[in-house]
MDTraj code that builds the backbone (N, CA, C; nanometers):
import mdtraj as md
import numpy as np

residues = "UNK UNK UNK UNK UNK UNK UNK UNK UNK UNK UNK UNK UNK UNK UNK UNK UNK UNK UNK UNK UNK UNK UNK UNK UNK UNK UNK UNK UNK UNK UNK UNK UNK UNK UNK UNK UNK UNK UNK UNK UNK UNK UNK UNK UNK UNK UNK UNK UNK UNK UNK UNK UNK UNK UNK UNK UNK UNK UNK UNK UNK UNK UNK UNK UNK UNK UNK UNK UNK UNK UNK UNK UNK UNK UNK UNK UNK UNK UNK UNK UNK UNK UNK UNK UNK UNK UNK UNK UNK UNK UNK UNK UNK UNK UNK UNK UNK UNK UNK UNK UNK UNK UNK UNK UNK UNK UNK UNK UNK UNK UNK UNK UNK UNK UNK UNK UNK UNK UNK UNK UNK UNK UNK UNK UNK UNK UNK UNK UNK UNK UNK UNK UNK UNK UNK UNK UNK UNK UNK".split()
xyz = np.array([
    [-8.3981, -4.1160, -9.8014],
    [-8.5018, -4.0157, -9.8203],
    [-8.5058, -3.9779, -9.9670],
    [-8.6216, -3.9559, -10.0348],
    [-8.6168, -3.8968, -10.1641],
    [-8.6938, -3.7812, -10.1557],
    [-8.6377, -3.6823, -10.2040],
    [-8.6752, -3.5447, -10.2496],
    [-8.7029, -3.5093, -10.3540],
    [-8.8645, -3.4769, -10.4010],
    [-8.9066, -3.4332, -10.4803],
    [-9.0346, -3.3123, -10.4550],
    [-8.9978, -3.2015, -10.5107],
    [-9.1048, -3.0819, -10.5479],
    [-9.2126, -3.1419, -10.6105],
    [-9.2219, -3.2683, -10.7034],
    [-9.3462, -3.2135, -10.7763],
    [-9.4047, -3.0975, -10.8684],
    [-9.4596, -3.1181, -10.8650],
    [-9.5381, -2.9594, -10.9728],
    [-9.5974, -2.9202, -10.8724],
    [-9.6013, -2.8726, -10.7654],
    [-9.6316, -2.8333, -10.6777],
    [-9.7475, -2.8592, -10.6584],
    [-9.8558, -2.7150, -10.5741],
    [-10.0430, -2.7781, -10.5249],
    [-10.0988, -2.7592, -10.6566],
    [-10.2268, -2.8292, -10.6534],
    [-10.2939, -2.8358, -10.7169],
    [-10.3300, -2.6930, -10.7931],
    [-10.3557, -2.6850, -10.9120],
    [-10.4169, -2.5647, -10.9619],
    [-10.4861, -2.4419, -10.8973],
    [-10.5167, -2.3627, -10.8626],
    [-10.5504, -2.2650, -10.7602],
    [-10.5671, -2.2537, -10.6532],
    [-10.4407, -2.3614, -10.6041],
    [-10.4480, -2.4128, -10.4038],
    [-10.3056, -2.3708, -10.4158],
    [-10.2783, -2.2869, -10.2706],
    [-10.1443, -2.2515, -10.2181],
    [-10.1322, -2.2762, -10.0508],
    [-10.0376, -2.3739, -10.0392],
    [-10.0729, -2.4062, -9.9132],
    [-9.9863, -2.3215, -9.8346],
    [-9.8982, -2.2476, -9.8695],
    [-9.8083, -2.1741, -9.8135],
    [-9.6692, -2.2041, -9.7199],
    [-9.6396, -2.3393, -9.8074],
    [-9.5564, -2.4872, -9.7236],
    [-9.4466, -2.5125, -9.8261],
    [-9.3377, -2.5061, -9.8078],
    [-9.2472, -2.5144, -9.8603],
    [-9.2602, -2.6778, -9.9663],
    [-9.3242, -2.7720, -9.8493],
    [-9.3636, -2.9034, -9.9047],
    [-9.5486, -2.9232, -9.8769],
    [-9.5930, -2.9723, -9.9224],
    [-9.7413, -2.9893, -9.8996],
    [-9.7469, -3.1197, -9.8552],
    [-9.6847, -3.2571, -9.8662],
    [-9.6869, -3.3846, -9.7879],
    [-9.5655, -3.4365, -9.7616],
    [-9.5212, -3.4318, -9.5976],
    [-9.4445, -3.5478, -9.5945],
    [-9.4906, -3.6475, -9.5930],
    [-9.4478, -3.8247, -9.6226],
    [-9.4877, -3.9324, -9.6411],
    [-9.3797, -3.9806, -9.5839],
    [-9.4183, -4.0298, -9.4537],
    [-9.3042, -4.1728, -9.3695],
    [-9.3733, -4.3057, -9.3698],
    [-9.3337, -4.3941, -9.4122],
    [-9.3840, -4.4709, -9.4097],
    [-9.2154, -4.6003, -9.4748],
    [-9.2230, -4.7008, -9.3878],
    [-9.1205, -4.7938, -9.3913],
    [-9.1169, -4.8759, -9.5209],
    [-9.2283, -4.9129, -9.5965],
    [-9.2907, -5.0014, -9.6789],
    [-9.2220, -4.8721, -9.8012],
    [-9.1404, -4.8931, -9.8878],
    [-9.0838, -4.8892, -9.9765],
    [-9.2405, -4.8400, -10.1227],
    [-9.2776, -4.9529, -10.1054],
    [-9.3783, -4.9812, -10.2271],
    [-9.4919, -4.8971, -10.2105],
    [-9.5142, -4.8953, -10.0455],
    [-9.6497, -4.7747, -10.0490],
    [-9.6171, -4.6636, -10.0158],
    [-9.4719, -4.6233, -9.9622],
    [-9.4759, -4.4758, -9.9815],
    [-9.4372, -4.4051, -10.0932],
    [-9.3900, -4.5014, -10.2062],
    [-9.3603, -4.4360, -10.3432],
    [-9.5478, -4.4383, -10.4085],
    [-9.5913, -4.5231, -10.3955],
    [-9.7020, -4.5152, -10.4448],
    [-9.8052, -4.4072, -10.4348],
    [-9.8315, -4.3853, -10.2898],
    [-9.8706, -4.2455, -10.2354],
    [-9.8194, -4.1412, -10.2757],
    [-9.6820, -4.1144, -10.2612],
    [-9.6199, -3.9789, -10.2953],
    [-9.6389, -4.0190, -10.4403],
    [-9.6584, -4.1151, -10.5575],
    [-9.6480, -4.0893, -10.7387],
    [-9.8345, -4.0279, -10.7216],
    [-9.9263, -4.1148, -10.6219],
    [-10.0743, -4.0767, -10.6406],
    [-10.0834, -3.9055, -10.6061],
    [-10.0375, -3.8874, -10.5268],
    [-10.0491, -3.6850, -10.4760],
    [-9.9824, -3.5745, -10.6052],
    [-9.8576, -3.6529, -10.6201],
    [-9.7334, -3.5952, -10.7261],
    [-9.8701, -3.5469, -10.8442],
    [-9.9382, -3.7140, -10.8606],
    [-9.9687, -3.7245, -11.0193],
    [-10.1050, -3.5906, -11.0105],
    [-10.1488, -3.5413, -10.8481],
    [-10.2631, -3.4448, -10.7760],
    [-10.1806, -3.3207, -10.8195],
    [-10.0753, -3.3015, -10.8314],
    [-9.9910, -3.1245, -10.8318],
    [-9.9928, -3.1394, -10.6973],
    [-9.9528, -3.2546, -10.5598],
    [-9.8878, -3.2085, -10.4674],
    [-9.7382, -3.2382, -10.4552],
    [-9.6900, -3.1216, -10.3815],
    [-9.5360, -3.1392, -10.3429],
    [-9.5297, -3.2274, -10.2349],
    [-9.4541, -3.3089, -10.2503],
    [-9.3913, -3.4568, -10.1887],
    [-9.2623, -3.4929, -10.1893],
    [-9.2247, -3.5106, -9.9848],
    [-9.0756, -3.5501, -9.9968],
    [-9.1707, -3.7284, -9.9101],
    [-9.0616, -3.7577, -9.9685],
    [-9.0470, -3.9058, -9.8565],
    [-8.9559, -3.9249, -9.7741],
    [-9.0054, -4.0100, -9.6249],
    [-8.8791, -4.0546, -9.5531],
    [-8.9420, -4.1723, -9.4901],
    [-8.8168, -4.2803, -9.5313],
    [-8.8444, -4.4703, -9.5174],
    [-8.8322, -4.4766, -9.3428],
    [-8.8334, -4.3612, -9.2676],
    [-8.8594, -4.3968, -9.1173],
    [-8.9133, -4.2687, -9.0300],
    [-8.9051, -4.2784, -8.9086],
    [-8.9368, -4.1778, -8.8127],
    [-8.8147, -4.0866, -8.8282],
    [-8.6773, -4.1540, -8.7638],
    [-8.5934, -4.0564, -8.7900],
    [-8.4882, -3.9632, -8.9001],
    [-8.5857, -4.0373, -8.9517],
    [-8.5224, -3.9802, -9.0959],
    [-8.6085, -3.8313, -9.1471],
    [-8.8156, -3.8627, -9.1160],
    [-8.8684, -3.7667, -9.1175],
    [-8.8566, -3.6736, -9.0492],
    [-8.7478, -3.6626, -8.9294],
    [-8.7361, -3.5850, -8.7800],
    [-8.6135, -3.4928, -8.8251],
    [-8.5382, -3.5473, -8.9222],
    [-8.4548, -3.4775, -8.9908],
    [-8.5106, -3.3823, -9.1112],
    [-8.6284, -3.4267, -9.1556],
    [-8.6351, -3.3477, -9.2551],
    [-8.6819, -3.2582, -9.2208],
    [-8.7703, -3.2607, -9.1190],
    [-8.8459, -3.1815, -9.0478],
    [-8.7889, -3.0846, -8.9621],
    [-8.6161, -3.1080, -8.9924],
    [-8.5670, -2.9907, -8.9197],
    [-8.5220, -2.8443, -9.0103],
    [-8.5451, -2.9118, -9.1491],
    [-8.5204, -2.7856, -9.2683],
    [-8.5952, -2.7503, -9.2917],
    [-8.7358, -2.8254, -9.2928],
    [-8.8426, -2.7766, -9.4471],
    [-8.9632, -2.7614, -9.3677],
    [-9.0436, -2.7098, -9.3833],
    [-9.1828, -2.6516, -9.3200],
    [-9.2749, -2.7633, -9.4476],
    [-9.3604, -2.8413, -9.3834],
    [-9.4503, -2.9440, -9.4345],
    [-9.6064, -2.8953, -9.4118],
    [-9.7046, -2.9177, -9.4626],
    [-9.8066, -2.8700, -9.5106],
    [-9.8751, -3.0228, -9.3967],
    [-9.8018, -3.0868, -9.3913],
    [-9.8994, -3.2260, -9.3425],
    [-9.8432, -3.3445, -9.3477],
    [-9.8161, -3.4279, -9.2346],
    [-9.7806, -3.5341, -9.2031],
    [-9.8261, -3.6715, -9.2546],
    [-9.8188, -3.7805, -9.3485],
    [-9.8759, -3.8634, -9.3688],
    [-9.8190, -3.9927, -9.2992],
    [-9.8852, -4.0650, -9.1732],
    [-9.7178, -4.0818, -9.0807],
    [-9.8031, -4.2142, -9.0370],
    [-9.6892, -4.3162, -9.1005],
    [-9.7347, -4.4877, -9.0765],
    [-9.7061, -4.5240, -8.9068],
    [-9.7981, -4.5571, -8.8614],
    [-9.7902, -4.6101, -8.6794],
    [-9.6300, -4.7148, -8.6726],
    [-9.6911, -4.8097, -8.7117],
    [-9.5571, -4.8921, -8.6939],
    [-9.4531, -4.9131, -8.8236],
    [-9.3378, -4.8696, -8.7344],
    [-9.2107, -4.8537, -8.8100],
    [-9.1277, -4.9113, -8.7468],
    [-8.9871, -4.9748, -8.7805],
    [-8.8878, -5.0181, -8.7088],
    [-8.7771, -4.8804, -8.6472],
    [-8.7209, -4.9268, -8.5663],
    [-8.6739, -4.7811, -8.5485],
    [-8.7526, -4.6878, -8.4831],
    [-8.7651, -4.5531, -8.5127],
    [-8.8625, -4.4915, -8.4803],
    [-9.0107, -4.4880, -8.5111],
    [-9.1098, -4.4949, -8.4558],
    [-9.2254, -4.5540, -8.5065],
    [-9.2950, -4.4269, -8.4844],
    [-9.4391, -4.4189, -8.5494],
    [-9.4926, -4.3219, -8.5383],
    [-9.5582, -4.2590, -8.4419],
    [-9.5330, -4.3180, -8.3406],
    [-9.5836, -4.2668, -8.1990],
    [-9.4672, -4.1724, -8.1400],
    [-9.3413, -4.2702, -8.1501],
    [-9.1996, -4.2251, -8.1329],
    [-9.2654, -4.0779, -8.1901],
    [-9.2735, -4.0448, -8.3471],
    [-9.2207, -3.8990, -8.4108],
    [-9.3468, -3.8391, -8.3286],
    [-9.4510, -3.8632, -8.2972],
    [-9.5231, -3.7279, -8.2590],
    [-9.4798, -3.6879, -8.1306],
    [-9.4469, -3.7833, -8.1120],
    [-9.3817, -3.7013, -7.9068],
    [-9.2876, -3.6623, -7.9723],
    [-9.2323, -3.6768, -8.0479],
    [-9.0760, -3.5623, -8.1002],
    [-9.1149, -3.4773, -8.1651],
    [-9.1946, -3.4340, -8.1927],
    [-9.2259, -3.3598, -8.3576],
    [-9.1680, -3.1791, -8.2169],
    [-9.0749, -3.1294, -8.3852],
    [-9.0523, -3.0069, -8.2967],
    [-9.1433, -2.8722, -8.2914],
    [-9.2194, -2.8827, -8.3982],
    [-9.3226, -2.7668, -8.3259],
    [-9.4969, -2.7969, -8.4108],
    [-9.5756, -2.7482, -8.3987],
    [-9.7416, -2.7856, -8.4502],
    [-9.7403, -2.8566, -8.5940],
    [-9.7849, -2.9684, -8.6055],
    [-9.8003, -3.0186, -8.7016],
    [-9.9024, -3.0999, -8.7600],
    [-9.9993, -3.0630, -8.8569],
    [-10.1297, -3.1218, -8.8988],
    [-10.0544, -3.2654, -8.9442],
    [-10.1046, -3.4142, -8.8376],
    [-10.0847, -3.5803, -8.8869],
    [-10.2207, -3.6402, -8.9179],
    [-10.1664, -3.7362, -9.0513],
    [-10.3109, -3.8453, -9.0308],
    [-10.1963, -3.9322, -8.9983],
    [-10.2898, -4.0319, -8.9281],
    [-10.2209, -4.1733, -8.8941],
    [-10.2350, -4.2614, -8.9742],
    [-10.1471, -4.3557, -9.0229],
    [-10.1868, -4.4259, -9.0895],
    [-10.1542, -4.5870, -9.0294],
    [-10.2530, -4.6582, -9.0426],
    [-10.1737, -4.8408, -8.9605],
    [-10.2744, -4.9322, -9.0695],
    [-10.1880, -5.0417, -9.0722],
    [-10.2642, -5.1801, -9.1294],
    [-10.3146, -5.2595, -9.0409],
    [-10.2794, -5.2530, -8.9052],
    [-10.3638, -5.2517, -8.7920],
    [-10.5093, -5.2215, -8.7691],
    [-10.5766, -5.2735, -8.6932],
    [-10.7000, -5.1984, -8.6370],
    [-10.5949, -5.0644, -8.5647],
    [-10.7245, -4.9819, -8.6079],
    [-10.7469, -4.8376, -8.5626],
    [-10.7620, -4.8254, -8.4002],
    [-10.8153, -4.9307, -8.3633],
    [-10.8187, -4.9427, -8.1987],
    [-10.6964, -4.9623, -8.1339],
    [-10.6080, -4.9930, -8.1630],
    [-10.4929, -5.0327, -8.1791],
    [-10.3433, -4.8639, -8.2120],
    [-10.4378, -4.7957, -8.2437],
    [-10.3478, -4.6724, -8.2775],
    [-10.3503, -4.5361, -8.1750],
    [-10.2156, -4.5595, -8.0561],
    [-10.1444, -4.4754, -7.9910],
    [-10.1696, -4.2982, -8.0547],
    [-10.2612, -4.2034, -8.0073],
    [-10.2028, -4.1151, -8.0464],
    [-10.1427, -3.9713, -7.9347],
    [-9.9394, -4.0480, -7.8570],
    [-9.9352, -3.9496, -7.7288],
    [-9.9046, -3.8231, -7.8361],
    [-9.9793, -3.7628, -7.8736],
    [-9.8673, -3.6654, -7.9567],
    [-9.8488, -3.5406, -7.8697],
    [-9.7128, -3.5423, -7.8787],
    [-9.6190, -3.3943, -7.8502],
    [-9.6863, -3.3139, -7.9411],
    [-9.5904, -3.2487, -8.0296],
    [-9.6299, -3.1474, -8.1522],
    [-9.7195, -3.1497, -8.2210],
    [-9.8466, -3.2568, -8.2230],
    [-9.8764, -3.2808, -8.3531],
    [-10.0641, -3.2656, -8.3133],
    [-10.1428, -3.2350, -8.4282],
    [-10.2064, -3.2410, -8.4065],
    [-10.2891, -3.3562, -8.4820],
    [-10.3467, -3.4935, -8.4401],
    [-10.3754, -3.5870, -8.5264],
    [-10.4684, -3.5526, -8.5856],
    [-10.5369, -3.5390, -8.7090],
    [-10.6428, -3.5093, -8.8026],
    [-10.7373, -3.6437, -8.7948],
    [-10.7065, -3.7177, -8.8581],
    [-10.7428, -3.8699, -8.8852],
    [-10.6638, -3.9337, -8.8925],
    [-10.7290, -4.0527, -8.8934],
    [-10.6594, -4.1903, -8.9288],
    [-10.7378, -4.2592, -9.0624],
    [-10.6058, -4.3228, -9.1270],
    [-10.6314, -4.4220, -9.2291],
    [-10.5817, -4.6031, -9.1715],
    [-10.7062, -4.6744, -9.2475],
    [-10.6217, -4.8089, -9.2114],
    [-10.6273, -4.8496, -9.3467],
    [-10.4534, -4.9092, -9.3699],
    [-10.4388, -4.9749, -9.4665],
    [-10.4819, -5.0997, -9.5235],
    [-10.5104, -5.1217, -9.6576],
    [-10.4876, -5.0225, -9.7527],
    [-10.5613, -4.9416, -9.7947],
    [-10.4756, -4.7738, -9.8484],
    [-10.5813, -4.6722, -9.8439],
    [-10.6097, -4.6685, -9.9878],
    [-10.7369, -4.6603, -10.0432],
    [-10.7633, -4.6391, -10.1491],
    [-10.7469, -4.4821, -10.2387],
    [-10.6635, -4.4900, -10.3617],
    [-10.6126, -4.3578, -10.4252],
    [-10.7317, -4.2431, -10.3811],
    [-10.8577, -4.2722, -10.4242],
    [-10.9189, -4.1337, -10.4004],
    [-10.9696, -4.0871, -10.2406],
    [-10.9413, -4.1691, -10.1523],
    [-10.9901, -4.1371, -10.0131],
    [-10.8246, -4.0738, -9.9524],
    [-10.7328, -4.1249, -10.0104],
    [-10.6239, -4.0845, -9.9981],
    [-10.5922, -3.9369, -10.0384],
    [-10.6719, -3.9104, -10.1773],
    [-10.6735, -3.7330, -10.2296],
    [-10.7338, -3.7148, -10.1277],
    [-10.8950, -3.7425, -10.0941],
    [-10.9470, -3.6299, -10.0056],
    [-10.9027, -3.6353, -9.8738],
    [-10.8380, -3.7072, -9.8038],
    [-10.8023, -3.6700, -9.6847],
    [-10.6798, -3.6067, -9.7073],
    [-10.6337, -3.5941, -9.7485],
    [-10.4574, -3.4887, -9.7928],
    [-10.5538, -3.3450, -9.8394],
    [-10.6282, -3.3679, -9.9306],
    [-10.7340, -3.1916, -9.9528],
    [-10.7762, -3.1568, -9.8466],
    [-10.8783, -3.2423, -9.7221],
    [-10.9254, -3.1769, -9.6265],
    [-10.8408, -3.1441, -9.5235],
    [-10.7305, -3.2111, -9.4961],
    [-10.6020, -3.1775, -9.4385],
    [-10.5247, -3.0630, -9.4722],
    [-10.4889, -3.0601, -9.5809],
    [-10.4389, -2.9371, -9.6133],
    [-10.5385, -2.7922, -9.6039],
    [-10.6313, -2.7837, -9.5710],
    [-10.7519, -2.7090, -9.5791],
    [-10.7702, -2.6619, -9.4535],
    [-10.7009, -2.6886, -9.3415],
    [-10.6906, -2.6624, -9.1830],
    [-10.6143, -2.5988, -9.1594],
    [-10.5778, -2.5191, -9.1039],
    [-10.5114, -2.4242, -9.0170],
    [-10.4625, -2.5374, -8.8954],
    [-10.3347, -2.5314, -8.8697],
    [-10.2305, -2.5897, -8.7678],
    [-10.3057, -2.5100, -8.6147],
    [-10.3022, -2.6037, -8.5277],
    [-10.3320, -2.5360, -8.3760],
    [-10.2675, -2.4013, -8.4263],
    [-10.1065, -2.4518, -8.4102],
    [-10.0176, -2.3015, -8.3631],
    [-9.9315, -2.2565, -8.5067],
    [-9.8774, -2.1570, -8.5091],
    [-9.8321, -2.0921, -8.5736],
    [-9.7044, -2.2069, -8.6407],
    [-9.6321, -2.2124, -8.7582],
    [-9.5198, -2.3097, -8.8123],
    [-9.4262, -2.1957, -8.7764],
])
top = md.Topology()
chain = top.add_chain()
for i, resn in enumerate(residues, 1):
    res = top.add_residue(resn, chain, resSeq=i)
    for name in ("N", "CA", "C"):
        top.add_atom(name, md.element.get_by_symbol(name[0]), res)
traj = md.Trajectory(xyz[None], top)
């Protein structure tokens, strides 16, 4: 897992989230890439290279928004939303068809989906309009 604050939200945005994106995603290369594209936005960004690794982080830190890859080895992203422990704004993300993307979620509430690969600026605005929602339930 790598932990980084960032410079936090963007210039006169407070999301009121200890972190503003988690990023799970197995692929090494695109979840650093994502979390340097948000970072380089003023968002706060932790990463975690699986499901259960994000299930851990998710047991300290209050997240602003899920950025959560479908298939993973290990725990996959279907796995974390039936686990997720309490309301949580997800986009899905798969290199898959979208027809193709499971969403049983427990905790979570899915926003959208992305299919890879996501391009840097559709990637800002769905993390802005995401963060811009109010969670079903209370964090």
């Amino acid at each position: 897992m790598s932990d980084s604050a960032g410079r936090g939200p963007p210039p006169g945005r407070s999301t009121g989230h200890e972190v503003d994106v988690l990023v799970v995603d197995d692929d090494e290369d695109v979840r650093s890439t994502w979390a340097a594209i948000l970072r380089s936005a003023g968002y706060s960004v932790v990463e975690a290279e699986d499901g259960d690794v994000a299930l851990r982080v998710l047991e300290g830190l209050t997240v602003g928004m899920i950025l959560l890859d479908q298939r993973m080895p290990r725990r996959d992203g279907r796995a974390v939303l039936r686990a997720l422990p309490a309301p949580q704004l997800v986009v899905m993300v798969s290199a898959y068809s979208l027809d193709d993307v499971d969403t049983a979620a427990g905790g979570a509430e899915v926003v959208t989906y992305l299919e890879k690969p996501v391009p840097p600026p559709r990637l800002l605005q769905t993390v802005a309009t995401t963060l811009g929602r109010a969670p079903s339930a209370a964090l």
